[in-house]
TIGU-963694 format. One record per atom (N, C-alpha, C, O): residue number from 1; x negated, y negated, z. Coordinates in Angstrom, 1 decimal, padded with zeros to 4 digits. Layout:
! TIGU-963694
{nr=NUM; x=X; y=Y; z=Z}
...
//
This chain:
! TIGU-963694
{nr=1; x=-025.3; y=-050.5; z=013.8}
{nr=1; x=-025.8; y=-051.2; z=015.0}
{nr=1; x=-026.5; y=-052.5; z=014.5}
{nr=1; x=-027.5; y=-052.3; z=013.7}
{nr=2; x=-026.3; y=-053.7; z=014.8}
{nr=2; x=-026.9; y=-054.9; z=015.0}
{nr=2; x=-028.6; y=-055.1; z=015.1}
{nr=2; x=-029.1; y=-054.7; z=016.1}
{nr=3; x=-028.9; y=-055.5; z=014.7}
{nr=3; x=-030.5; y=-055.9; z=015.2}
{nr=3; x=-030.5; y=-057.6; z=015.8}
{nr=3; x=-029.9; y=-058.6; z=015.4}
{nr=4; x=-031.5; y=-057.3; z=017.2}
{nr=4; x=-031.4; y=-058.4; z=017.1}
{nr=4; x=-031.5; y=-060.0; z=016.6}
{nr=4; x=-031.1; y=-061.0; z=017.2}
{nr=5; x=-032.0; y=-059.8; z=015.7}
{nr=5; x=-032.1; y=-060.9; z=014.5}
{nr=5; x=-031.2; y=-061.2; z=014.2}
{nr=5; x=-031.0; y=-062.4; z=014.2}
{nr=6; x=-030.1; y=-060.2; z=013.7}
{nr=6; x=-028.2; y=-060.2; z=013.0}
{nr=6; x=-027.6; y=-060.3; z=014.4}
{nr=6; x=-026.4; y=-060.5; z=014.3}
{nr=7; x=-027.9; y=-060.1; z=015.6}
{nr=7; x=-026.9; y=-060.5; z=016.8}
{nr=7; x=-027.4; y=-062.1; z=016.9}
{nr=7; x=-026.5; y=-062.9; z=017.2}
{nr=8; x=-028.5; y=-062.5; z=016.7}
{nr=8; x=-029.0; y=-064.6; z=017.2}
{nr=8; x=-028.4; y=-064.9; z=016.0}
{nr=8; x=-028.8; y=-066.1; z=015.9}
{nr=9; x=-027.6; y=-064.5; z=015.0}
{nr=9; x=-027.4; y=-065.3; z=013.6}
{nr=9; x=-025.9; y=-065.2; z=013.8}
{nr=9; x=-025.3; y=-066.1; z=013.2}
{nr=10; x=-025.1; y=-064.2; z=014.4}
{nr=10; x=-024.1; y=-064.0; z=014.7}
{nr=10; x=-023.9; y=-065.5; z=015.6}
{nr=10; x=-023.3; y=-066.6; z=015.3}
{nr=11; x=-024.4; y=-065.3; z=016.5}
{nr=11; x=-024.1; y=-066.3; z=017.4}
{nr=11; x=-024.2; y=-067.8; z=017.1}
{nr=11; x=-023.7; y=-068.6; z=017.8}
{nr=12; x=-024.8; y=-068.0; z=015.9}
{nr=12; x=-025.4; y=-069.2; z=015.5}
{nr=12; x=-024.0; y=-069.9; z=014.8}
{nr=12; x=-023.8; y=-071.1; z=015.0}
{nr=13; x=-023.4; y=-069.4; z=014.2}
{nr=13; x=-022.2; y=-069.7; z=014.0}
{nr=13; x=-021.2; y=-070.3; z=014.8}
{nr=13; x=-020.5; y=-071.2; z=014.3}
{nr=14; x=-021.2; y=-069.9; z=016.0}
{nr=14; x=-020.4; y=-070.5; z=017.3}
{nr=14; x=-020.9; y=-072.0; z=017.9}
{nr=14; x=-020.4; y=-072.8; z=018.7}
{nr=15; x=-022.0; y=-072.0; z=017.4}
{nr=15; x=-023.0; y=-073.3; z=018.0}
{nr=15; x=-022.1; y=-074.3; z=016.8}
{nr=15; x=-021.7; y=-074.0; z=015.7}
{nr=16; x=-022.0; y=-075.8; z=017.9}
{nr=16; x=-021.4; y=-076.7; z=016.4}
{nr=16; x=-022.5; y=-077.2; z=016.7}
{nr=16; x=-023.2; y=-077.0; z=017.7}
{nr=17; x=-022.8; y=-078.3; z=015.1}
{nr=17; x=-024.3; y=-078.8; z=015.3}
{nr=17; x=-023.4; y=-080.3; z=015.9}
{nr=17; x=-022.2; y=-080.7; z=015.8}
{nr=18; x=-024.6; y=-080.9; z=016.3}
{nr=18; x=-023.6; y=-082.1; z=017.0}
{nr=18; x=-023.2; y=-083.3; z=016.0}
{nr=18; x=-024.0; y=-083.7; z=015.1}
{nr=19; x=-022.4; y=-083.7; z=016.0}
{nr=19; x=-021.5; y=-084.7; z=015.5}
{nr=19; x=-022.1; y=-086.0; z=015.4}
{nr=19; x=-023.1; y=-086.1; z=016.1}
{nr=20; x=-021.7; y=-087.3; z=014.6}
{nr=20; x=-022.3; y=-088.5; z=014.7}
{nr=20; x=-021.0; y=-088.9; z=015.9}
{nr=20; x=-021.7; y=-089.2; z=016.8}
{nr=21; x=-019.9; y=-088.9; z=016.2}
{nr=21; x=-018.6; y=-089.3; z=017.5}
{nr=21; x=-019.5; y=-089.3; z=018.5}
{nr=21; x=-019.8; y=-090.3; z=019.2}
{nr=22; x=-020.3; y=-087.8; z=018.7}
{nr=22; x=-020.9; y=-087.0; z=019.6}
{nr=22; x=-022.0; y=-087.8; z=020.6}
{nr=22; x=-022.2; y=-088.0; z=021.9}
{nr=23; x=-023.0; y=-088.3; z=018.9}
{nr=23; x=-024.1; y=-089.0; z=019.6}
{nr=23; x=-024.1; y=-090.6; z=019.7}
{nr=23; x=-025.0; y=-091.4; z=020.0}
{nr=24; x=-022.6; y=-090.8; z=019.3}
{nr=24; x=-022.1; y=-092.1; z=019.4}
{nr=24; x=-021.7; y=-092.5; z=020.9}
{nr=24; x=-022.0; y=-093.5; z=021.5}
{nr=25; x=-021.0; y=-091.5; z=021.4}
{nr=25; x=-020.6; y=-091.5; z=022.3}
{nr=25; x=-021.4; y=-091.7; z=023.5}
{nr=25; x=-021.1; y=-092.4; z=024.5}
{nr=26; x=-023.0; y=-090.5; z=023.1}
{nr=26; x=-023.5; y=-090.2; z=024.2}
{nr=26; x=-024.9; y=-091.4; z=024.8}
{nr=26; x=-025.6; y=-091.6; z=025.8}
{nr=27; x=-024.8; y=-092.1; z=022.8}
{nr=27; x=-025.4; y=-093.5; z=023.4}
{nr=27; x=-024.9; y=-094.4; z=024.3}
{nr=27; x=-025.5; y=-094.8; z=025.3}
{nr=28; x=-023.9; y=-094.8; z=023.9}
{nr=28; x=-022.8; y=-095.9; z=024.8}
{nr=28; x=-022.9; y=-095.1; z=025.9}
{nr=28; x=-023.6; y=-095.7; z=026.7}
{nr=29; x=-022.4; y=-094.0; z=026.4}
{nr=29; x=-022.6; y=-093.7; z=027.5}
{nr=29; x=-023.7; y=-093.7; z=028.4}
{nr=29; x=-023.6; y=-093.5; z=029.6}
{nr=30; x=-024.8; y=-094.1; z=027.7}
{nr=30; x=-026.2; y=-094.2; z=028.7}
{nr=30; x=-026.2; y=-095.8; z=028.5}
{nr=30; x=-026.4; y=-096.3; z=029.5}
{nr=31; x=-026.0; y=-096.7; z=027.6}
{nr=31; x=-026.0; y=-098.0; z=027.8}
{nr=31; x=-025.1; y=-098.5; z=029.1}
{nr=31; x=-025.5; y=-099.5; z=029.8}
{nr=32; x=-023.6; y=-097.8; z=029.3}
{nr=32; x=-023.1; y=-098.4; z=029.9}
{nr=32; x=-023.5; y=-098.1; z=031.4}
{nr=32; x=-023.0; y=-098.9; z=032.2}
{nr=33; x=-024.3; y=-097.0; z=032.0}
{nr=33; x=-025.2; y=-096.5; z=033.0}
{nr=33; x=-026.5; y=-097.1; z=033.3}
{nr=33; x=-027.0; y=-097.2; z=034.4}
{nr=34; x=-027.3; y=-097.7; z=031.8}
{nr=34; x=-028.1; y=-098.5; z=032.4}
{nr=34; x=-027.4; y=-100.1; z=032.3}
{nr=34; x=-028.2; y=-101.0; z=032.2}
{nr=35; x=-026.4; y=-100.5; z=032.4}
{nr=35; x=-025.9; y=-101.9; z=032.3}
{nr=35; x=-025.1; y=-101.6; z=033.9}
{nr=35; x=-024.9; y=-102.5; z=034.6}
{nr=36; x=-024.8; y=-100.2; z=034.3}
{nr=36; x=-024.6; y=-100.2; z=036.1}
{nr=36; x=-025.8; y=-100.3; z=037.0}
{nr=36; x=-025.8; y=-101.1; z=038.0}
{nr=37; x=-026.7; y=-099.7; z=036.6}
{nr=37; x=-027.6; y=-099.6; z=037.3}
{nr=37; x=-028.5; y=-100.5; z=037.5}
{nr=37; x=-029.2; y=-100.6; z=038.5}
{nr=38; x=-028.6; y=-101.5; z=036.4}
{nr=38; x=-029.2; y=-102.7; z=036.6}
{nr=38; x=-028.5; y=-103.8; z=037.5}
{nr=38; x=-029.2; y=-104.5; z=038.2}
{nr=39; x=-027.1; y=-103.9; z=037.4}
{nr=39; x=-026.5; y=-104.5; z=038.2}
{nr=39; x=-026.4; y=-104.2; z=039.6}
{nr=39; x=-026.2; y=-105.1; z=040.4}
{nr=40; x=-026.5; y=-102.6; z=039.9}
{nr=40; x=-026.6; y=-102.0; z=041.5}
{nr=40; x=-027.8; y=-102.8; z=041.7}
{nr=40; x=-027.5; y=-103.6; z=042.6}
{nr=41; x=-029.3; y=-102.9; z=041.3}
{nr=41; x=-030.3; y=-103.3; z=041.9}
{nr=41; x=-030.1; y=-104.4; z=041.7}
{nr=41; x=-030.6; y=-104.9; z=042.7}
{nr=42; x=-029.6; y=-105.4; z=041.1}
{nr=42; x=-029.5; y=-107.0; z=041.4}
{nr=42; x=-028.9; y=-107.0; z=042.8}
{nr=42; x=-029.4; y=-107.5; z=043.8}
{nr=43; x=-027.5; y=-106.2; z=042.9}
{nr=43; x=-026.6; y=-106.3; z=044.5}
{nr=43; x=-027.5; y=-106.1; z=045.1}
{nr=43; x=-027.6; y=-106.9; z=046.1}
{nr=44; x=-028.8; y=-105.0; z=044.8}
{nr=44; x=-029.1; y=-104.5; z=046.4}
{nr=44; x=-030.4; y=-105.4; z=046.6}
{nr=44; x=-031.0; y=-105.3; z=047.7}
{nr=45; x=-031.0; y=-106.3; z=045.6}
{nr=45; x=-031.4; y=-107.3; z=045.8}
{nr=45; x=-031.2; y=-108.4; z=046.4}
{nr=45; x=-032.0; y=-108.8; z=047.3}
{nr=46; x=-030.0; y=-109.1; z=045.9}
{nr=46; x=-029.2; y=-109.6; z=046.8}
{nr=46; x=-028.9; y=-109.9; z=048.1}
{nr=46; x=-029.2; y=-110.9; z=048.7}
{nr=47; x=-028.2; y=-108.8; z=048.5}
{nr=47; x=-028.1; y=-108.2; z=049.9}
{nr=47; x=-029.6; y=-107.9; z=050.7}
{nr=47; x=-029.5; y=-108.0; z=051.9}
{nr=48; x=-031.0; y=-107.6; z=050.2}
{nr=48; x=-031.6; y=-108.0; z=050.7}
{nr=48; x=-032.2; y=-108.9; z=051.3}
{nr=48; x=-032.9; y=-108.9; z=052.4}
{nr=49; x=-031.9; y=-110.3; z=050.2}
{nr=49; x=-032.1; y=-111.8; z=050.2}
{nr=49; x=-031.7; y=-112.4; z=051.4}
{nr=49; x=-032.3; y=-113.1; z=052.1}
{nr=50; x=-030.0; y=-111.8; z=051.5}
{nr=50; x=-029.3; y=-112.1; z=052.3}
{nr=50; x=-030.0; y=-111.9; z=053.8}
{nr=50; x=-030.4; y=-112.6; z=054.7}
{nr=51; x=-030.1; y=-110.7; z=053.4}
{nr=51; x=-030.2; y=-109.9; z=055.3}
{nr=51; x=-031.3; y=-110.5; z=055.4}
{nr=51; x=-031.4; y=-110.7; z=056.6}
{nr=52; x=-032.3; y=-111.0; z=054.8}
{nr=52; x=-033.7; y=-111.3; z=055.2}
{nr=52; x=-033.4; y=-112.8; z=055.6}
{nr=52; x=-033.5; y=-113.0; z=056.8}
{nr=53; x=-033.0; y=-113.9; z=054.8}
{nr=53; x=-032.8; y=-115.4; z=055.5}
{nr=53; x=-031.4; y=-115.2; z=055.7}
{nr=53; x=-030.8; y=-116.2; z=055.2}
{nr=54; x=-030.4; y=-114.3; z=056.3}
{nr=54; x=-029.4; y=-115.0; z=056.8}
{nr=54; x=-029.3; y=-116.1; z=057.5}
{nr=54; x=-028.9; y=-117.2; z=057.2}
{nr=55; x=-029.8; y=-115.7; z=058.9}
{nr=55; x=-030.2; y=-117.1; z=060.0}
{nr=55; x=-030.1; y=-118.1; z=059.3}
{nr=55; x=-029.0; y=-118.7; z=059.2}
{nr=56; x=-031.2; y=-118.5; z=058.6}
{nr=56; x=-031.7; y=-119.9; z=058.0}
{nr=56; x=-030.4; y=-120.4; z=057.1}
{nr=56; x=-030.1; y=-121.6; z=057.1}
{nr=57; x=-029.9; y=-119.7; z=056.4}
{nr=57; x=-028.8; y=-119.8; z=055.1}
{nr=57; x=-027.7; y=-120.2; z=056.2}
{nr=57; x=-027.3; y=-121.4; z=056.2}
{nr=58; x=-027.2; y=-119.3; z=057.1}
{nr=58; x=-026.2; y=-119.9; z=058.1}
{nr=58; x=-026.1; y=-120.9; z=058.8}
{nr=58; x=-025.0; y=-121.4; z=059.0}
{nr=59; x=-027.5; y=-121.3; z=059.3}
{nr=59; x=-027.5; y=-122.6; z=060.0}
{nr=59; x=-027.2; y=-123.8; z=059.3}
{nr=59; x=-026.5; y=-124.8; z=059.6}
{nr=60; x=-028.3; y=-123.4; z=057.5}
{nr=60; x=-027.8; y=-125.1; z=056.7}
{nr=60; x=-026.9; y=-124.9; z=056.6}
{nr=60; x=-026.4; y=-125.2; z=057.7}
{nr=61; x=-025.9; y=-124.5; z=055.8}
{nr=61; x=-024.3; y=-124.0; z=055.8}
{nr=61; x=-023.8; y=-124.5; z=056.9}
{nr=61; x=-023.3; y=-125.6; z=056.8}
{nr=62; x=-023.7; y=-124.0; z=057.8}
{nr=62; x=-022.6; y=-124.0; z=059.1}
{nr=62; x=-021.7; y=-122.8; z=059.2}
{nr=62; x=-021.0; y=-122.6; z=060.1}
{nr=63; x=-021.9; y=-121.9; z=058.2}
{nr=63; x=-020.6; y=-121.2; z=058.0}
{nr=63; x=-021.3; y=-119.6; z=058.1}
{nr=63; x=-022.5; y=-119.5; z=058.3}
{nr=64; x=-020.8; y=-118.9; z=058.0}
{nr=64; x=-021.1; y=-117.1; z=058.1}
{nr=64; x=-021.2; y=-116.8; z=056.7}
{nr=64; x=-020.2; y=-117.1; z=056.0}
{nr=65; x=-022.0; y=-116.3; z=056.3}
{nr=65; x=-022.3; y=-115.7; z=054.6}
{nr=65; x=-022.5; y=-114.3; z=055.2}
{nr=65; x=-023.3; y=-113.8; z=056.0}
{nr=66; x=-021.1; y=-113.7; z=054.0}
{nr=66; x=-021.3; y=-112.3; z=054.0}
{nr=66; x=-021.2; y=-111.8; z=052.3}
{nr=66; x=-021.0; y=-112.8; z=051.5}
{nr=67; x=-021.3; y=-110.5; z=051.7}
{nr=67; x=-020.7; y=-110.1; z=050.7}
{nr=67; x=-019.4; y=-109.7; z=050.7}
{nr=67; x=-019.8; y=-108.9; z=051.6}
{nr=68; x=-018.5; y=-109.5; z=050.6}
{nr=68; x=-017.5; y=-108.8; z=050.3}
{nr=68; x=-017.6; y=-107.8; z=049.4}
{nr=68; x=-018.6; y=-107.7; z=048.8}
{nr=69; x=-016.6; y=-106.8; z=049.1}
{nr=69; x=-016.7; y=-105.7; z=048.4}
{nr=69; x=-016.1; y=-106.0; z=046.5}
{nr=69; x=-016.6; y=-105.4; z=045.5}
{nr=70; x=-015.3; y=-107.0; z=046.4}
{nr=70; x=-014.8; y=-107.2; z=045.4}
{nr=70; x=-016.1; y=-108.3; z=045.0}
{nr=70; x=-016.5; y=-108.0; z=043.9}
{nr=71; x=-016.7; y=-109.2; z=045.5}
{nr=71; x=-017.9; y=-110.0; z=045.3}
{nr=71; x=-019.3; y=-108.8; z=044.2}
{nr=71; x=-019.8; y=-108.9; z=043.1}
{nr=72; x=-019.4; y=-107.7; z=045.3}
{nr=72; x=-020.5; y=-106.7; z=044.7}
{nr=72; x=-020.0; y=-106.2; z=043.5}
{nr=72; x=-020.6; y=-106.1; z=042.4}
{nr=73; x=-018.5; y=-105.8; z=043.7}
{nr=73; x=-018.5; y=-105.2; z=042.6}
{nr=73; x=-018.7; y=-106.1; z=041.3}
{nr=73; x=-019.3; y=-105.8; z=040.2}
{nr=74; x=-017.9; y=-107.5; z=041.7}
{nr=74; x=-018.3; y=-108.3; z=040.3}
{nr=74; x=-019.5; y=-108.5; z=040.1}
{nr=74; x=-019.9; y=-108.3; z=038.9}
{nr=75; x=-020.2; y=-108.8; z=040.7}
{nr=75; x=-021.6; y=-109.1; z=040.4}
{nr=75; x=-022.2; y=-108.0; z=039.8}
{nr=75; x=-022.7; y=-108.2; z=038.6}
{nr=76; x=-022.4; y=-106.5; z=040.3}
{nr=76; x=-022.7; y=-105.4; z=039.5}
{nr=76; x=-021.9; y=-105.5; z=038.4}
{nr=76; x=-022.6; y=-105.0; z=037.6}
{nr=77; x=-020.3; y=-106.1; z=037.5}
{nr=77; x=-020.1; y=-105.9; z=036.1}
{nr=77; x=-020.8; y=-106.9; z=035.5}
{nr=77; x=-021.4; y=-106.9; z=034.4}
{nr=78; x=-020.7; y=-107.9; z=036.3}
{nr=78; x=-020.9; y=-109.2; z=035.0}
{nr=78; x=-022.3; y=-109.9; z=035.7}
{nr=78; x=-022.5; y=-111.1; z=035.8}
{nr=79; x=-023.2; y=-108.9; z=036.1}
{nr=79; x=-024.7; y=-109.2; z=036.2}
{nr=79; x=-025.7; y=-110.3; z=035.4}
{nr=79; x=-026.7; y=-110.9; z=035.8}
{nr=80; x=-025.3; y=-110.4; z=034.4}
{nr=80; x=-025.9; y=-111.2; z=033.3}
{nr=80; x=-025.4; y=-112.8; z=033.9}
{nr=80; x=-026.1; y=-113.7; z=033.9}
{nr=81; x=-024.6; y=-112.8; z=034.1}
{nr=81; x=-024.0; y=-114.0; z=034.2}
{nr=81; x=-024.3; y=-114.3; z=035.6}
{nr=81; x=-024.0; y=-115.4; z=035.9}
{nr=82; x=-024.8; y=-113.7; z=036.5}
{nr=82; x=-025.3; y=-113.8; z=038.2}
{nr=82; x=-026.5; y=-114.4; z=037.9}
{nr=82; x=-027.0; y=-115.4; z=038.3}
{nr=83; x=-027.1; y=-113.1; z=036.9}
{nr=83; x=-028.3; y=-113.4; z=036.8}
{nr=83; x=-029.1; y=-114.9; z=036.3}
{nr=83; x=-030.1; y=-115.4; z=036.7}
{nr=84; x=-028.1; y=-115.3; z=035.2}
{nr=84; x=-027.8; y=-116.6; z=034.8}
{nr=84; x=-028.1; y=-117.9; z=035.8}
{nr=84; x=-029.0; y=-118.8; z=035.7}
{nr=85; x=-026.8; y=-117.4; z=037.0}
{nr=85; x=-026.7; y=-118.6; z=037.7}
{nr=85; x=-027.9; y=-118.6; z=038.9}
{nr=85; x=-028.2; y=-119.5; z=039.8}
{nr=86; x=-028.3; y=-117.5; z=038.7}
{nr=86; x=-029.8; y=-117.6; z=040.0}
{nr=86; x=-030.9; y=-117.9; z=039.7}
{nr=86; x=-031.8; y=-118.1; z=040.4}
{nr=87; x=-030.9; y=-117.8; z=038.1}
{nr=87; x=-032.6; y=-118.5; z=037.4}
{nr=87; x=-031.9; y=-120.0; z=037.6}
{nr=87; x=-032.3; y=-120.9; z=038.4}
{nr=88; x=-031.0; y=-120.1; z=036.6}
{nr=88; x=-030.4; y=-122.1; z=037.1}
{nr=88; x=-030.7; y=-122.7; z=038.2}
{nr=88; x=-031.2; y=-123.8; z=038.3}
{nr=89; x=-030.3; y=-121.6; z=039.4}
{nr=89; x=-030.5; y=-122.6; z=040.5}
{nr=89; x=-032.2; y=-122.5; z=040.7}
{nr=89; x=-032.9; y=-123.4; z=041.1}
{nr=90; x=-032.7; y=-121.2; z=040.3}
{nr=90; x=-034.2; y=-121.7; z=041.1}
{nr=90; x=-034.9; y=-122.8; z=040.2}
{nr=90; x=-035.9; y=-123.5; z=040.5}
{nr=91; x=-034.3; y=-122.7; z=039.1}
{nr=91; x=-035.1; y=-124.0; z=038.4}
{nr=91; x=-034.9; y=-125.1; z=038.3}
{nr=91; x=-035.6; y=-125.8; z=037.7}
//
């Protein structure tokens, strides 16, 4: 019969210890989660901006400002580059 000391050592064998692929992987995978997530809160900044001076933005314009759905999504990938062109303009 087994003791339990020789049954947790048994088991310990079945455990893989983790891999460098492993924690290669599981870095990139949280960079590319906070590079979404940062970009969701610029959209939903955004869309704030919007909904709050639409009026005023519509009247100088003349025209209807909406987002579109292909619009958000670009902006959530390539945020950096949004981000870019909205410090430019405020400066």
């Amino acid at each position: 019969m087994l003791s339990i000391h020789n049954e947790e050592r048994a088991h310990e064998k079945y455990l893989a210890p983790p891999h460098k692929i492993h924690i290669f992987i599981l870095k990139n995978m949280m960079f590319i989660l906070y590079y979404l997530l940062i970009g969701i809160i610029i959209m939903f900044l955004l869309d704030m901006h919007l909904s709050a001076y639409r009026n005023k933005i519509e009247r100088d314009m003349g025209e209807k400002i909406e987002y579109d759905h292909f619009t958000r999504i670009f902006i959530i990938v390539v945020w950096p580059a949004a981000l870019f062109i909205i410090i430019k303009n405020l400066v």
